[in-house]
C-alpha positions in Angstrom: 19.0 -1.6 -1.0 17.7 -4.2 -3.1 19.3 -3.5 -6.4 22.6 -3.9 -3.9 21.5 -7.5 -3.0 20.7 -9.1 -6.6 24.3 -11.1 -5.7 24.5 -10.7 -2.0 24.0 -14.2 -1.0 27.6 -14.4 -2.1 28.6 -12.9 0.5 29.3 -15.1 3.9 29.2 -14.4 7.7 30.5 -16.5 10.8 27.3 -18.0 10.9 27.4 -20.1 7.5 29.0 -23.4 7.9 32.2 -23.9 6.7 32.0 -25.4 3.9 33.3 -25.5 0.2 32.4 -22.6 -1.5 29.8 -23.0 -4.4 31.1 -22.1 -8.0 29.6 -19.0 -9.1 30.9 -18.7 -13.2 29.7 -15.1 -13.0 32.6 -12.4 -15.0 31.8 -10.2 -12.0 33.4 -12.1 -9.0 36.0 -14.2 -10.6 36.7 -12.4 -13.7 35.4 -13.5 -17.8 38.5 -15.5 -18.1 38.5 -17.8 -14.8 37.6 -21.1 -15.8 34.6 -22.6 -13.1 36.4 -25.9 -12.8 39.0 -23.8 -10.7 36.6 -22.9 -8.1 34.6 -26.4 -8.2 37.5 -28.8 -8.3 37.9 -28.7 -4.7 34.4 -29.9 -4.0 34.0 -32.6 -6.0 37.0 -34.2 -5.9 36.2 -34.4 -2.1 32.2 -35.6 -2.8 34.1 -38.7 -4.8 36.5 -39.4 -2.7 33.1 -39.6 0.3 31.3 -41.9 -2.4 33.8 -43.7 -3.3 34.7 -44.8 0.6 30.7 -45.0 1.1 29.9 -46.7 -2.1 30.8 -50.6 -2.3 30.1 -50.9 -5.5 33.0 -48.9 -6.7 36.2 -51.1 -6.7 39.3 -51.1 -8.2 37.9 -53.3 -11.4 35.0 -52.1 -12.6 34.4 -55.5 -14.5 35.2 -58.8 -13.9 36.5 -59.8 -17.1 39.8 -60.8 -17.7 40.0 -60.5 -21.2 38.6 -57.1 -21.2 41.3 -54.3 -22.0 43.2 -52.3 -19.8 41.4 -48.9 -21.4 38.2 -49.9 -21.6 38.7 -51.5 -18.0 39.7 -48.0 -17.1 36.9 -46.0 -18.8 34.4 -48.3 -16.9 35.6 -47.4 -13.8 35.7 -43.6 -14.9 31.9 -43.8 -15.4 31.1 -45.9 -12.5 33.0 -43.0 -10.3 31.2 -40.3 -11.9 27.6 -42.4 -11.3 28.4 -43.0 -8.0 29.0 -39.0 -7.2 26.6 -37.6 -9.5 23.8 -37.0 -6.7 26.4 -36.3 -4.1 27.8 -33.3 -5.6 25.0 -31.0 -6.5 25.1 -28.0 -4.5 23.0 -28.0 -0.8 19.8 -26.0 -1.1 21.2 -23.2 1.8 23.6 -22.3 -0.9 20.7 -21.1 -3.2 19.2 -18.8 -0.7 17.5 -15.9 -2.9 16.3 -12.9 -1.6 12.7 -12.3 -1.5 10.9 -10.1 -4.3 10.4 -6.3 -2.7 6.4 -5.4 -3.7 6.0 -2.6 -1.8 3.3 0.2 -3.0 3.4 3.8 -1.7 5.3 2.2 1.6 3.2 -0.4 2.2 4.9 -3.1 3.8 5.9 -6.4 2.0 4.2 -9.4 3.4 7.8 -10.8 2.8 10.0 -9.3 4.9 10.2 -11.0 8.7 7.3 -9.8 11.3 8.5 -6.3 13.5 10.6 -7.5 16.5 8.9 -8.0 19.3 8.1 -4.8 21.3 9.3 -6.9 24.4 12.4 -8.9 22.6 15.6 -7.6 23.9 17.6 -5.1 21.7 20.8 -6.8 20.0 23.1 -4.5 20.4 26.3 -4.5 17.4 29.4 -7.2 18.2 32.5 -5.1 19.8 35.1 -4.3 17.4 38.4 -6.0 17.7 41.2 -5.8 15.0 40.9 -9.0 13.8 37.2 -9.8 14.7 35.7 -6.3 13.8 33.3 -8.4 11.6 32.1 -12.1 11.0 34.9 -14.0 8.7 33.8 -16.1 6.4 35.4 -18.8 4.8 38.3 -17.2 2.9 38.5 -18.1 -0.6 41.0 -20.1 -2.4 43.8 -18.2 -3.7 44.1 -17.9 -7.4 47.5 -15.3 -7.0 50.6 -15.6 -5.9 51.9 -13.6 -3.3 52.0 -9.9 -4.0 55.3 -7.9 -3.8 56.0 -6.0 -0.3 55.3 -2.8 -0.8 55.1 0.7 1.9 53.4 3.7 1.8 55.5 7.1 3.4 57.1 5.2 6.6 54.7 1.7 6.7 55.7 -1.0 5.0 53.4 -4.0 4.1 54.8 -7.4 3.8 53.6 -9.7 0.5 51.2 -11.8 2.6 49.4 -8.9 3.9 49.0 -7.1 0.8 47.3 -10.2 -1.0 45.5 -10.6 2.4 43.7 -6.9 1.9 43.4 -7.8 -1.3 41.2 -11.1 -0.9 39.5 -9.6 1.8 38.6 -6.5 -0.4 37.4 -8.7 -3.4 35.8 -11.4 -1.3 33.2 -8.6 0.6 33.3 -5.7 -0.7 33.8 -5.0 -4.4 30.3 -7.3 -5.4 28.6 -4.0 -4.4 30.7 -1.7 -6.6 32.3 -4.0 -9.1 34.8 -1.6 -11.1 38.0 -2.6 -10.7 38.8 -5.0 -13.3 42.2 -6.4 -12.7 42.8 -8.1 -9.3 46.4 -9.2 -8.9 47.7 -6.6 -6.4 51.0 -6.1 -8.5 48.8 -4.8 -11.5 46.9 -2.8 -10.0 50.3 -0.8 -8.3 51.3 -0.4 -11.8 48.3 1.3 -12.8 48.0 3.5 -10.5 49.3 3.0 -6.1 46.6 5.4 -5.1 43.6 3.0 -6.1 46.4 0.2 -4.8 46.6 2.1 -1.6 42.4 2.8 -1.9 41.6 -1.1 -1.7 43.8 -1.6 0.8 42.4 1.2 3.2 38.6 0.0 2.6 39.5 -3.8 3.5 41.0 -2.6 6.5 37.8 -0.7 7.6 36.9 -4.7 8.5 39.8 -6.6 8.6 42.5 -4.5 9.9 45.4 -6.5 11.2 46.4 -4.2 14.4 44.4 -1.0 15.1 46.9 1.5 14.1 46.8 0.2 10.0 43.2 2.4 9.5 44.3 5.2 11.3 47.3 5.4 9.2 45.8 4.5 5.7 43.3 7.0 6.2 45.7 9.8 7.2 48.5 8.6 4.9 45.8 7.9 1.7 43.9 11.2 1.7 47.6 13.4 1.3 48.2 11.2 -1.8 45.3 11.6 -3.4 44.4 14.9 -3.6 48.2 15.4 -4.5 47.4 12.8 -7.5 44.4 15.0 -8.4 46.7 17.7 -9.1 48.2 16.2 -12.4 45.7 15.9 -15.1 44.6 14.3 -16.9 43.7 11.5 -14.6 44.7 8.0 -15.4 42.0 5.6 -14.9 43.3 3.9 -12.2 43.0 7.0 -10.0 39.2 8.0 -11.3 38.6 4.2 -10.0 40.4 5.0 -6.6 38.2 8.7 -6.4 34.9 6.5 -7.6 35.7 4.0 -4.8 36.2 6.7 -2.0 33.2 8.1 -3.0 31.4 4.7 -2.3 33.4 3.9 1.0 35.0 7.1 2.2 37.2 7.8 4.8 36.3 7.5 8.5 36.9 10.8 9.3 34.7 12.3 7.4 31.8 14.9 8.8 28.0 15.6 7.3 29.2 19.3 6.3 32.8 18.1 5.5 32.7 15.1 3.0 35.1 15.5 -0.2 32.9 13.1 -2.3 31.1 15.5 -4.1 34.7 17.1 -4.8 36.0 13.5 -6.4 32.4 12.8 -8.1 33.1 16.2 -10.1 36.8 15.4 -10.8 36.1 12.2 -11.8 33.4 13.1 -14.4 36.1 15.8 -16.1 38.9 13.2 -16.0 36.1 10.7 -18.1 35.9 13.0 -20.3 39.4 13.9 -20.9 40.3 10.3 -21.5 37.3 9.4 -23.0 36.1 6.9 -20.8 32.5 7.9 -21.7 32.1 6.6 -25.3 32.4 3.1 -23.8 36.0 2.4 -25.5 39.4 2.1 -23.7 42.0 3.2 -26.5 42.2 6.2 -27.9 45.4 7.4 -29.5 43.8 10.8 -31.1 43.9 11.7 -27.0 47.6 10.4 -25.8 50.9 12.1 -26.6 53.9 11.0 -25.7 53.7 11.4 -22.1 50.4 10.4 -21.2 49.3 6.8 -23.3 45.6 5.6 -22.9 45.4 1.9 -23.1 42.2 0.6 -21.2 40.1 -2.2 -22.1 36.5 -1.4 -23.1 35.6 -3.1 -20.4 37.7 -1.1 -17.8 36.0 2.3 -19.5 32.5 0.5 -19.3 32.6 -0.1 -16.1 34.4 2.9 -14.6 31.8 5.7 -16.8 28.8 3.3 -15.6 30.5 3.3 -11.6 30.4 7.5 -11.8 26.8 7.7 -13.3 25.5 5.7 -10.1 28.0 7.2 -7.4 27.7 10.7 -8.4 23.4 10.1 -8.5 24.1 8.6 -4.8 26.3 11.5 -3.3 24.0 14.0 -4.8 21.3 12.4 -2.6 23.1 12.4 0.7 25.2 15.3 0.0 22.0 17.4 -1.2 24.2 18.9 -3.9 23.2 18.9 -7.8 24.6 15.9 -9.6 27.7 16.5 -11.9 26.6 13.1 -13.4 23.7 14.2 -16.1 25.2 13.0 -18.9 23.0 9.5 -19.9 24.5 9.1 -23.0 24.3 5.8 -25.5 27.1 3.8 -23.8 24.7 3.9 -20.6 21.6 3.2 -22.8 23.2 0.1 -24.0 24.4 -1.4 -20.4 20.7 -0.6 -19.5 19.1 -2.0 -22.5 21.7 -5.1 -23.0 23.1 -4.7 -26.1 26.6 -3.2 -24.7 29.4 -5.6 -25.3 30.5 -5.7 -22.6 28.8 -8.0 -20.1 27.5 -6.6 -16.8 25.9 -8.2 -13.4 22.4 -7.4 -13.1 22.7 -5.6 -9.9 24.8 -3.1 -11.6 22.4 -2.4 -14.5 19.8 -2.0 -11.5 22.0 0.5 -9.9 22.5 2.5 -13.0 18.8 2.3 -14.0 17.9 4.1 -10.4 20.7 6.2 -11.0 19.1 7.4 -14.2 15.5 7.9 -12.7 17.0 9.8 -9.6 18.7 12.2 -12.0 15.8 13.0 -13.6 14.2 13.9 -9.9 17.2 15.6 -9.1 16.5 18.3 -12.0 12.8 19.0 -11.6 13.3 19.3 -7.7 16.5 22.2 -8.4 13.8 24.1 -10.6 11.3 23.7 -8.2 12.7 24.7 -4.9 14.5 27.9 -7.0 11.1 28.6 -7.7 9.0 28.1 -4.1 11.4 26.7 -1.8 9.1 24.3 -1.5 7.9 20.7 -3.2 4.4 20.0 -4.7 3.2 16.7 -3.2 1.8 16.8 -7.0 5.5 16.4 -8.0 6.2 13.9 -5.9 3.5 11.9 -6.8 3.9 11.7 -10.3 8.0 10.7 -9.4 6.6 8.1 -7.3 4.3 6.7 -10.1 6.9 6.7 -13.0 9.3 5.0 -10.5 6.4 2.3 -10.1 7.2 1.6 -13.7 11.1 1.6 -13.6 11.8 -0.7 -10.5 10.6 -1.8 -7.1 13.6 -0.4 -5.1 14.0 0.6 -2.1 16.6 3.7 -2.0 15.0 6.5 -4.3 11.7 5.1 -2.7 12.9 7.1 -0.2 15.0 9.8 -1.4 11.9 10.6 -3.5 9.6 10.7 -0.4 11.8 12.7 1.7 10.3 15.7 -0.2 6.9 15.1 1.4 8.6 16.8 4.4 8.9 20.0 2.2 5.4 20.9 1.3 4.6 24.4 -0.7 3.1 27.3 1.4 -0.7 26.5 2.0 -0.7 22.6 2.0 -3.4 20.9 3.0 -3.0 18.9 6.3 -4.7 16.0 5.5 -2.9 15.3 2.6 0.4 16.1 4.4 -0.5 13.6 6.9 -1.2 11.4 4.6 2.0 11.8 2.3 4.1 11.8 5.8 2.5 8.3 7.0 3.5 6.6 3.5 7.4 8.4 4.3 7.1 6.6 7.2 6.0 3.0 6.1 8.7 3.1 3.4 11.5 4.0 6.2 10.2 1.0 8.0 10.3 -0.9 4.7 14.0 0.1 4.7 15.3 -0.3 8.3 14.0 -4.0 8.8 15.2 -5.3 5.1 18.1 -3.6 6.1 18.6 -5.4 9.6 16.9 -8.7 8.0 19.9 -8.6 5.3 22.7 -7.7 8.4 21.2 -10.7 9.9 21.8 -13.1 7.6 24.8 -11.9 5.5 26.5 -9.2 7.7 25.0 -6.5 5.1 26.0 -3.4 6.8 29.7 -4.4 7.7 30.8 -4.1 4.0 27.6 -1.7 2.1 28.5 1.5 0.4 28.2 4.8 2.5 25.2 5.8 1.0 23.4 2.5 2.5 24.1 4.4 6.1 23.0 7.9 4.7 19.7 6.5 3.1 18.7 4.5 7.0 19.9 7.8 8.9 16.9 9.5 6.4 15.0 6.9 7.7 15.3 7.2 11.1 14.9 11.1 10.8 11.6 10.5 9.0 10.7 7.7 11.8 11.5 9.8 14.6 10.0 12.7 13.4 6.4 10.6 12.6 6.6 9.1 16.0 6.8 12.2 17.9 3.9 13.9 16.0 0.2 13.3 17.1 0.1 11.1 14.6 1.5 8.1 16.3 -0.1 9.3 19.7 -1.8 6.4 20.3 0.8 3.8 19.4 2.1 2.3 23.1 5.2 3.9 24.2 7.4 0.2 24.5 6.3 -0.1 20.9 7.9 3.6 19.6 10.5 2.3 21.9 11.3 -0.9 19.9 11.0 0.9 16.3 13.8 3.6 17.5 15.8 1.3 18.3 15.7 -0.9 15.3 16.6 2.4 13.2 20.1 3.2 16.2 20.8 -0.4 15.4 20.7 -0.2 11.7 23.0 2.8 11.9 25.2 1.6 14.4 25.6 -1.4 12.4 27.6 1.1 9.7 29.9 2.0 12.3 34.0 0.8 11.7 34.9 2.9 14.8 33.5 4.7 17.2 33.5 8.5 16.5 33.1 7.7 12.5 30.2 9.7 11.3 27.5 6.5 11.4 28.3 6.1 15.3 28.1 10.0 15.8 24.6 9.8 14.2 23.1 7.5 16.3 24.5 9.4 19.2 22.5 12.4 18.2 19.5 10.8 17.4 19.6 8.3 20.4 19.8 10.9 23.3 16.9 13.2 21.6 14.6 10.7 21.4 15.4 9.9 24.9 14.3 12.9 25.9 11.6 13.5 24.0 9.7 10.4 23.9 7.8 11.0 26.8 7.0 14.4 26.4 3.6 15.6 25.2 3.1 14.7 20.8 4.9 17.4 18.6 4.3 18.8 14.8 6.2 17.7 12.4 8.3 21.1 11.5 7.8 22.4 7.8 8.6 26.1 8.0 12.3 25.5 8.8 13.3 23.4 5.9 13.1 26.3 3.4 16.2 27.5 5.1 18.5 24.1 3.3 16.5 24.2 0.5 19.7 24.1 -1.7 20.8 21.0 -0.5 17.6 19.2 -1.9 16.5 15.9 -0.5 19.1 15.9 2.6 17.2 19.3 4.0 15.1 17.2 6.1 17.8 15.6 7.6 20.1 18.6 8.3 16.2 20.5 9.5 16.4 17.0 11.7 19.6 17.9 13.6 19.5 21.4 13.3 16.2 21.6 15.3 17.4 18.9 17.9 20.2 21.6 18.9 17.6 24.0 18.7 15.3 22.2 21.2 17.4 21.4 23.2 19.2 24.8 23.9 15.6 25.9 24.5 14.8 23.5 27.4 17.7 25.3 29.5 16.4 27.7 32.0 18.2 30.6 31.0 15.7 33.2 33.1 16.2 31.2 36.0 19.6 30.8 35.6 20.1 34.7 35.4 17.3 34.9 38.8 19.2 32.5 40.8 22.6 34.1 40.2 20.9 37.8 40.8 19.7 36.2 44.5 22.6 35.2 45.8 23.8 36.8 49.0 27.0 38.0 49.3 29.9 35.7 49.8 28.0 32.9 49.0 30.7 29.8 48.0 29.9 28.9 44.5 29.9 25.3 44.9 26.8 25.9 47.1 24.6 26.0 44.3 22.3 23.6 43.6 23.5 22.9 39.5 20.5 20.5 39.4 18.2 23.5 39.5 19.9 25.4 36.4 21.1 22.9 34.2 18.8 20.9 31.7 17.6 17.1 33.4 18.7 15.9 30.1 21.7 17.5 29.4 24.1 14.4 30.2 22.2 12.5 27.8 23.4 14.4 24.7 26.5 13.8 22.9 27.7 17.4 22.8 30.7 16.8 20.4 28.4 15.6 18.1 26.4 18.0 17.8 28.8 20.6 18.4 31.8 19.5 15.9 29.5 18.2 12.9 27.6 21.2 12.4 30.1 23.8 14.2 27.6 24.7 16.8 28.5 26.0 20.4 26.8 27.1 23.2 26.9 29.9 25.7 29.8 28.9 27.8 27.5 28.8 31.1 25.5 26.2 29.6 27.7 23.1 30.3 29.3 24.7 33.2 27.3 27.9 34.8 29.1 27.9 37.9 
């Protein structure tokens, strides 16, 4: 989460004043070739026109020489203006606001981050999405465009003025996270290729959808055109962008066991290589024929083979499915080192850099569960001391330590504890950055998908710890407080309800319900093995897949079959006391949820055994 943030106090919410917006002469957010006077101008012209109304000192003439000439007269005046406004127009310090440094150890918490809410402080529950105030707006930026052609998509159309709307919308909030797209008029990026044009539009409506039938439609409209454009090879970099960005902000509709993004991950890396996106150079004429031209910038191809090394590290993380993206070769070693050409934000060389190191765990963790569907906490100790050396981040922190949860046959239970315990600190570490961060710049409304995927790890691991005897003598409004922290966090992700973050907190929400006072349970180990091919995200799916599991169990199913042996003849079924056969629980749980995800489905006297 912190390699995400290196430039996230760009990003504004409701909360910050409304004020001119600070120049920021980076080439990620207003392009290499956008001068900074364009962004600035507006701000100090109004700072001199406030000194020049509060000053007395500046008047009309500067000097009170007659003889003096008209230039000269004039220059004086210039630099009596400028002294005047110097001080006035330096930036306010609120607008410097850096994030603090993340020194975490093994999960220990940063001294840092904000003190644990209050076990007694009331939970903030998310803002209700509207259509137009699904998030906090900030300020919107100056347009540097004109107004974009109409365009329409199957029986839609989009006027001009909306279409540059999703646009700046789009650039202003989400694409500082996953900076790949190059071009930004909307009328060049159509030409490229209408499915990424389509793409941008779809993830800015996730926040900023004008009615609340334009998602619905973009999503169910989008997903037929693309994987029709996957079927014409080779792909065209604008499309690999539009795959690369669905991978980072897919669809709402999407399901844990039903998520394409590994599909476009893998298509993408192919379509690099067929166009040769990967030797860092846009051109190449020994590759185009007559139909098909290749004529990128080296920028473009930069960015776009750099964007699939860290997405396809990401979905291999959540998904649980080996990376297609192993191919580390000397145009990523010079973005990491510097040297490349072309120039590249900092938060995106931190990305790739994790990206790197994950790969590396995703290997030795495919050998080793082939071997003894199991992890050495031997492993995953010397993972977590090399990643000591590479970066303090937060998100393979975690993905690494996951694998504590997998232990080898004959583990020692001490050291499980204590491997567990650190799992746990670091998915605190996560949940309140993440929730400090939603605080203060609306994190969560715009971050990738994986940001959600890596907290719903976290709340599987904090569950899981605070159910166990380990945590036994923590006080139950305390437990109580944490949980909710991690639903918020998650919830936080949501666009809509139903979306796969809201359906996660509705499974985890109702199990710890029910659970949380009941006597202190072991965390489960032996089940695990049985999703050892999907790596990392085992412990989550074990998570889910043992809620069901539990809570089919708790149904009185011999007394259910007694009661219904007992009855006397011509007794009225709606004289039966369902209280007495049905779980106490049972309206608690979110049975679509659990049923639909995972394609689970019960007896059909569970629900209903009358």
């Amino acid at each position: 989460m912190a390699e995400l943030l290196v430039r996230s106090p760009t990003v504004s919410t409701a909360a910050a004043p409304a004020s001119p917006r600070i120049k920021r002469n980076t080439p990620d957010r207003f392009g290499t070739d956008t001068p900074s006077a364009l962004v600035s101008s507006g701000t100090s012209a109004a700072s001199a026109a406030a000194a020049m109304r509060q000053c007395p000192k500046v008047k009309c003439n500067a000097n009170s020489n007659p003889n003096l000439p008209k230039l000269e007269e004039l220059q004086q005046e210039v630099r009596s203006i400028k002294e005047a406004v110097g001080k006035s127009a330096t930036p306010s310090p609120m607008y410097r606001r850096t994030l603090p440094p993340i020194n975490a150890r093994d999960g220990i918490l940063s001294a840092s981050l904000p003190p644990m809410r209050p076990y007694d402080a009331p939970i903030l529950l998310p803002p209700v999405m509207t259509p137009m105030t699904a998030t906090p707006t900030p300020k919107a930026l100056i347009s540097l465009m004109p107004v974009a052609e109409p365009r329409a998509l199957k029986s839609r159309a989009f006027s001009g003025e909306d279409i540059s709307f999703y646009f700046e919308k789009y650039f202003e909030h989400f694409h500082s996270y996953f900076p790949i797209i190059r071009i930004r008029e909307p009328d060049r990026v159509y030409e490229s290729a209408p499915v990424l044009f389509w793409t941008i539009i779809t993830i800015a409506a996730r926040r900023f959808a004008k009615d609340e039938t334009v998602l619905p439609f973009l999503t169910e409209s989008l997903s037929s055109e693309v994987w029709s454009g996957m079927g014409n090879p080779p792909l065209s970099l604008g499309v690999i962008n539009a795959l690369l960005l669905l991978c980072v902000w897919p669809f709402t509709t999407i399901r844990f066991l039903r998520d394409p993004s590994t599909i476009f991950a893998s298509i993408a890396m192919s379509s690099c290589f067929l166009i040769g996106l990967h030797t860092g150079r846009g051109e190449h004429p020994e590759l185009a024929n007559a139909s098909f031209q290749i004529r990128n910038t080296d920028e473009e191809a930069t960015y776009t083979w750099a964007g699939f090394n860290i997405i396809s590290q990401r979905v291999s993380a959540y998904a649980g499915c080996p990376s297609t993206g192993q191919f580390f070769n000397k145009t990523i070693e010079t973005v990491l080192d510097r040297s490349s050409s072309v120039p590249v934000p900092l938060s995106f060389v931190i990305l790739l850099e994790c990206a790197r190191f994950s790969n590396r765990v995703s290997k030795t963790t495919c050998a080793s569960l082939e071997e003894n569907r199991g992890i050495s906490h031997h492993i995953v100790d010397m993972f977590e001391e090399e990643f000591d050396k590479v970066q303090r981040l937060l998100f393979p922190g975690i993905s690494v330590q996951s694998y504590y949860f997998m232990p080898v046959t004959h583990y020692s239970t001490e050291i499980f504890k204590r491997n567990v315990l650190k799992a746990y600190s670091t998915s605190q570490l996560v949940i309140r950055q993440a929730l400090k961060l939603q605080d203060e710049i609306g994190f969560l409304f715009y971050a990738p998908h994986f940001v959600c995927r890596t907290l719903l790890t976290s709340a599987c691991a904090t569950l899981n710890v605070l159910l166990s005897p380990y945590m036994k003598d923590m006080p139950l409004h305390a437990k109580n407080a944490i949980m909710q922290d991690a639903i918020l966090a998650i919830k936080s992700c949501s666009v809509h309800e139903g979306d796969l973050p809201s359906r996660a907190a509705k499974m985890i929400e109702p199990y710890w319900s029910v659970n949380q006072t009941k006597p202190p349970m072991e965390i489960s180990t032996k089940d695990v093995s049985q999703f050892s091919h999907r790596l990392g995200t085992s412990f989550a799916f074990d998570c889910i897949r043992r809620w069901k599991r539990d809570i089919e169990a708790s149904r009185p199913v011999a007394n259910n079959a007694n009661n219904r042996k007992q009855l006397p003849t011509g007794t009225p079924i709606t004289s039966i006391d369902l209280s007495a056969i049905q779980p106490d629980n049972a309206q608690l749980i979110d049975w679509d949820a659990f049923m639909d995800d995972f394609d689970w489905s019960f007896a059909p006297d569970y629900l209903n055994p009358a």
